[in-house]
N, C-alpha and C positions, 0 to 999 in steps of 0.2 A: 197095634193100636194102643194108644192108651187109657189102657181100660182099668188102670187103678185109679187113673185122675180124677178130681171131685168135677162133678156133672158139669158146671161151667165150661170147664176146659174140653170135656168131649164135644160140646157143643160149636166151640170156636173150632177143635179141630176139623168136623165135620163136615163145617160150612167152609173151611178153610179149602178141603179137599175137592169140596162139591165144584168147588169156584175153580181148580189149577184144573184137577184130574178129569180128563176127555168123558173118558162112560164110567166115571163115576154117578151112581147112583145118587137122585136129590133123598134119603132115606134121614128122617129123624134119626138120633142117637135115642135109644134104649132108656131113657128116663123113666123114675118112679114119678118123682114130681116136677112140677113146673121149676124151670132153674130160676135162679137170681138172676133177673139182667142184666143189673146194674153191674154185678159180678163180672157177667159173660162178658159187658162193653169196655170194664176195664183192663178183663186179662186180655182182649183185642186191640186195645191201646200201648198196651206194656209190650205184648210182642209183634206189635207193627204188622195187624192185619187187619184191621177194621173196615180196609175194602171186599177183602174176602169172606168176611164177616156176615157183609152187607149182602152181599152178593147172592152167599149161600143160603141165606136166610128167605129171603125171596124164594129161591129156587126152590126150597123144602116147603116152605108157607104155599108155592103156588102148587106143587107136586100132590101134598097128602091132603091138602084140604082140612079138613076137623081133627084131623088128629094131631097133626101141631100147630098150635095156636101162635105168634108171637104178637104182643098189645103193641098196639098202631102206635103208640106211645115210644116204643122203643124202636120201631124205623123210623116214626118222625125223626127219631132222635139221629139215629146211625145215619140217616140219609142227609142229613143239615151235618154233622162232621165231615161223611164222604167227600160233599160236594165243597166244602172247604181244603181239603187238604187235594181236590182235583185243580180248585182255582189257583192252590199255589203251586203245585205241580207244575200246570200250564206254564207259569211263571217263569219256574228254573228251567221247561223247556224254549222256552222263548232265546233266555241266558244263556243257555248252552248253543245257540245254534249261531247267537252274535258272537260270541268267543269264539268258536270255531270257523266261521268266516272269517275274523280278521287273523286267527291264528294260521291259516291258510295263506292268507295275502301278503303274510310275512314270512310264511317257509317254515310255520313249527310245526312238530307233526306229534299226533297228539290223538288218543282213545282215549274216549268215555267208556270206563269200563263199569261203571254204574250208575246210580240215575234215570234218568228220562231215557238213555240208550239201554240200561237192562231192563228196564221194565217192557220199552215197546220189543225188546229181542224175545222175552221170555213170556209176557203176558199179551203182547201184542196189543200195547193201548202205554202209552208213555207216562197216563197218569196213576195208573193202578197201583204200581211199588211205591212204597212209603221211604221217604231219605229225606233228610236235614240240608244236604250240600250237594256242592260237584265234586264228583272224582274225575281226575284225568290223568293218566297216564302220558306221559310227556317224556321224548327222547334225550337222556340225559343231556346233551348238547346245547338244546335247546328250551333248557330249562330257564335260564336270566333272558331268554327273551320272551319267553311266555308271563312270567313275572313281570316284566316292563308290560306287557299290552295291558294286562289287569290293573297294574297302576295307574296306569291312562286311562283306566276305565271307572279309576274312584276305589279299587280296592287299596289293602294296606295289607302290607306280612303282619303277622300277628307277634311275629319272633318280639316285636318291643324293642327291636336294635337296629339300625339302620343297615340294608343291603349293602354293606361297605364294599364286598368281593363275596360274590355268588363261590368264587373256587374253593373259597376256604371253608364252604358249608356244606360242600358237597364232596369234598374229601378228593382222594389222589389213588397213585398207584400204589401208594404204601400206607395209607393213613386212612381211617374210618372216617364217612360223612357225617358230619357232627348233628342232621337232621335228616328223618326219613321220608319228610316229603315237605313243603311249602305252603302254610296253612293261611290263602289270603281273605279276609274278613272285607264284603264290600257293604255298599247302604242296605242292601236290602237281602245279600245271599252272600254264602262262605265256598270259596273252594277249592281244592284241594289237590295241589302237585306235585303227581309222583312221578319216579324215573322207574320204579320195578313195584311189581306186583310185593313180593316180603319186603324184607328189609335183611340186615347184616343177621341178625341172630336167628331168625327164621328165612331162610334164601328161598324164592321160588326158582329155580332156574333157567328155564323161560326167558331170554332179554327182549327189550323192550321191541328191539329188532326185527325178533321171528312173529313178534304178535302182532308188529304194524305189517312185513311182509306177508301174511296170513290173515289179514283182515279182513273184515267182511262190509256190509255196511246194512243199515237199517233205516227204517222208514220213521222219521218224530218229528210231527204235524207235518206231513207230506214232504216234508225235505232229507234228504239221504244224509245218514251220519255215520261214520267207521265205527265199528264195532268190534269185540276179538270172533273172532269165528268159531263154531256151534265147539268142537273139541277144546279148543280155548278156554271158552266159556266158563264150561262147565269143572275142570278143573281150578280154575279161578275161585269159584263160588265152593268148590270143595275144599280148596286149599283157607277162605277166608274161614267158613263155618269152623273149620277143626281148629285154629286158631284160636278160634272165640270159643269152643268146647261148645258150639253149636245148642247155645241155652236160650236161642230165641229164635221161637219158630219161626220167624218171615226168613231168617236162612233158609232151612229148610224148605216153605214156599218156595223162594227161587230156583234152589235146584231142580227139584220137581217140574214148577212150572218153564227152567231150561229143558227138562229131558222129554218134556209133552210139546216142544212149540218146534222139535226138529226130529226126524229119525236119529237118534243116535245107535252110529260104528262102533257096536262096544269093542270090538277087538282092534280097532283104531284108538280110539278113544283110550284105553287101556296099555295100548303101547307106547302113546302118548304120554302118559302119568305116568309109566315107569320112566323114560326117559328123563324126567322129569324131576321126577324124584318125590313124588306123591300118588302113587298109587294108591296105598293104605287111604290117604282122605280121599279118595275118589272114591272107594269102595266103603269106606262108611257113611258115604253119604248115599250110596245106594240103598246099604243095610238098615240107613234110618228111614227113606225114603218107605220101605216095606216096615219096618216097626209101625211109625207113626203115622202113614196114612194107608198103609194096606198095600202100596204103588208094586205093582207087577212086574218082575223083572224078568229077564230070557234066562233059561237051562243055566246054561255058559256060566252068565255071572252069577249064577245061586251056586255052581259049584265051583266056583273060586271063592264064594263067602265062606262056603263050610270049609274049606283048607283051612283058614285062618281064623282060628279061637281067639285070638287076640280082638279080634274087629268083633266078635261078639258081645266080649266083654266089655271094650270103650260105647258099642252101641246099647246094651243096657245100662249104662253109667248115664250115658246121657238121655234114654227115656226116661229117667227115673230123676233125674235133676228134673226136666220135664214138667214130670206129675206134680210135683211139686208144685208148680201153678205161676208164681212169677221166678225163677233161679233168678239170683245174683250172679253180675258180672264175676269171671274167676279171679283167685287173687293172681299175683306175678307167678307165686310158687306153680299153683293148681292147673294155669296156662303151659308152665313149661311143661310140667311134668306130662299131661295132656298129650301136648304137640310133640314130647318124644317116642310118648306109646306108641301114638300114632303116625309115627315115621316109618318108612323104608327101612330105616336101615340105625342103625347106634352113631352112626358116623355123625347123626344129624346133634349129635350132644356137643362135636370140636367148638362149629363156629356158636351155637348156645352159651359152651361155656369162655371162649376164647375172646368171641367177638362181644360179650355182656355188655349195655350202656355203661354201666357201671365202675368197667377195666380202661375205657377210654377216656379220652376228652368228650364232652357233653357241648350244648348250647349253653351251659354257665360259664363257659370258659371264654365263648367267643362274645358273650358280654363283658367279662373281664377285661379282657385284651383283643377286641375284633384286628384280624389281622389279615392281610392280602394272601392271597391264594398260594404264590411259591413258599410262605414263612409256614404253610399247615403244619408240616411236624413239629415247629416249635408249642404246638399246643400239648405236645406227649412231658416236656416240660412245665409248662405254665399250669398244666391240672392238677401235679402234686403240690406244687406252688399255693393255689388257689386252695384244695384242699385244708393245706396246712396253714394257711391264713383264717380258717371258717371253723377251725379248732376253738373249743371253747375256752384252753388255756392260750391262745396265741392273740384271742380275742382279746382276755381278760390286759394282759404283758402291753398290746398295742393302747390301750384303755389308760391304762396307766402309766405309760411313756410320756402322750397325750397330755395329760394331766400334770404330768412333772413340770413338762416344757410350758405349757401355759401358767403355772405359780413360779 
């Protein structure tokens, strides 16, 4: 638990837990005095739990009676937020079930792997998880045709470059995808398509394949939507957390509220992430799971926690970012270095350092020179090109060539 963090935060955690974990008790947090609310609404806002918030807070308020108090003032308050960010919930799920419809009617095949489908998978109510957009996971093939239906639908790629040749953005047998996923911007929702769960520098390995064959599906607003299924899942949400150094509790919520909304096969589940090539984030997201909400775990996998001193140490790294009350997104450095602790294996540094956006051609190149999908290697050329063009002294030389030629 986090029991250094200033009272505010106990209090969101609390309500946080009361709301995911099954027989969790509705028990106030241990306070001297009455917290800051104003506090407690905004550290709820900042790490995307203000339903759970809501929730818990009820629950406690109706449980103890006199002993904790919270002023009507501040549920009017959480309750008129709640009920806004349900009504646009409802919204992206409406969206997501017209996308999917026509994304069916034309043969693209395609998982909500968060959103209105994680939420009704793991909280079982599609409005409860807090998200900005759609994510969907989309079979590399059938990526330029999922893009054309969005188009048809009023969205826009955000790239700022015209869909010239979808091949050349999505890379080849020998050349990096110059983008990790298609970020379309429509009137009223943004969203977002991917062909894999990582990307080149972080790989899940996982293909799009085994999770569409392995699908599950889920109920949002009474209509069946594919989902990855419960071992899926929950690697998924372990593999994003550790990415993000897990510095915003509604990660955490999700897991959580993934390992309470099905039995989970740990020694399935487990054999899976090693396969996988994440096991270590699977397992510290157990580890956190028990840090910072108390969450109860079997024999089994408390004594695969204590094997590994490594997973103790990134898991008190990360309660203690935590306590801190809002952490800051990490920098590039502090994610890698993170994501390699917390790897399987050292192996996981090749495509880190090999595949780096950095060492390749980028999407500045394919604005420079957008180019059809067979010429892709020619952008391993046009990047140092490009580079060397954006040189301060190449700048200055072009500047004044310019200038020549005009007097």
């Amino acid at each position: 638990m986090l029991t250094e963090a200033e009272p505010e935060l106990q209090v969101v955690v609390d309500c946080a837990r009361t709301a995911i974990v099954t027989d969790a008790a509705p028990d106030p947090p241990p306070l001297d005095d009455a917290p800051d609310w104003d506090r407690v609404v905004a550290l709820a806002r900042y790490h995307g739990v203000v339903q759970l918030l809501y929730e818990g807070l009820e629950a406690m308020a109706r449980e103890s009676g006199d002993e904790f108090t919270v002023p009507a003032a501040v549920l009017t308050r959480l309750s008129s937020i709640v009920q806004g960010k349900r009504m646009r919930n409802l919204a992206f799920t409406t969206e997501l079930q017209e996308i999917l419809e026509r994304f069916e009617t034309r043969g693209v095949r395609a998982v909500p792997f968060k959103g209105p489908a994680l939420s009704a998978a793991a909280y079982d109510d599609a409005t409860v998880r807090e998200y900005n957009d759609l994510d969907l996971l989309v079979h590399p093939e059938d990526i330029p045709a999922a893009a054309d239906i969005l188009e048809e639908r009023g969205y826009e790629w955000r790239g700022g470059t015209p869909r010239l040749d979808d091949a050349a953005l999505l890379g080849g047998p020998v050349t990096k995808a110059i983008v990790h996923e298609y970020e379309m911007r429509g009137p009223e929702f943004d969203v977002e398509l991917r062909w894999r769960v990582g990307d080149a520098e972080r790989p899940f390995s996982t293909s799009f394949g085994e999770l569409w064959d392995r699908r599950d599906t889920v109920s949002v607003g009474g209509q069946p939507l594919p989902a990855p299924a419960q071992p899926d899942r929950l690697l998924v949400l372990a593999f994003h957390g550790t990415k993000h150094r897990w510095y915003l509790l509604k990660w955490l919520c999700d897991f959580v509220a993934a390992l309470e909304a099905a039995e989970t096969d740990w020694p399935h589940v487990l054999v899976r992430a090693r396969e996988t090539g994440v096991e270590r984030n699977l397992l510290l997201g157990a580890a956190l799971a028990r840090a910072v909400f108390g969450y109860a775990l079997p024999a089994p996998l408390l004594d695969r926690l204590r094997t590994d001193g490594r997973i103790s140490e990134l898991a008190e790294a990360v309660v203690e970012s935590l306590a801190a009350g809002t952490p800051q997104a990490p920098t590039q450095f502090e994610a890698a270095r993170f994501y390699l602790a917390a790897s399987d294996s050292m192996a996981a540094l090749v495509p880190l350092l090999l595949l780096h956006s950095s060492l390749h051609p980028t999407y500045s190149e394919y604005q420079f020179c957008p180019l059809p999908g067979p010429m892709h290697p020619l952008y391993y050329v046009i990047w140092p090109l490009r580079l060397l063009l954006e040189t301060p002294q190449w700048r200055r030389q072009l500047s004044e060539e310019r200038r020549d030629e005009a007097t």
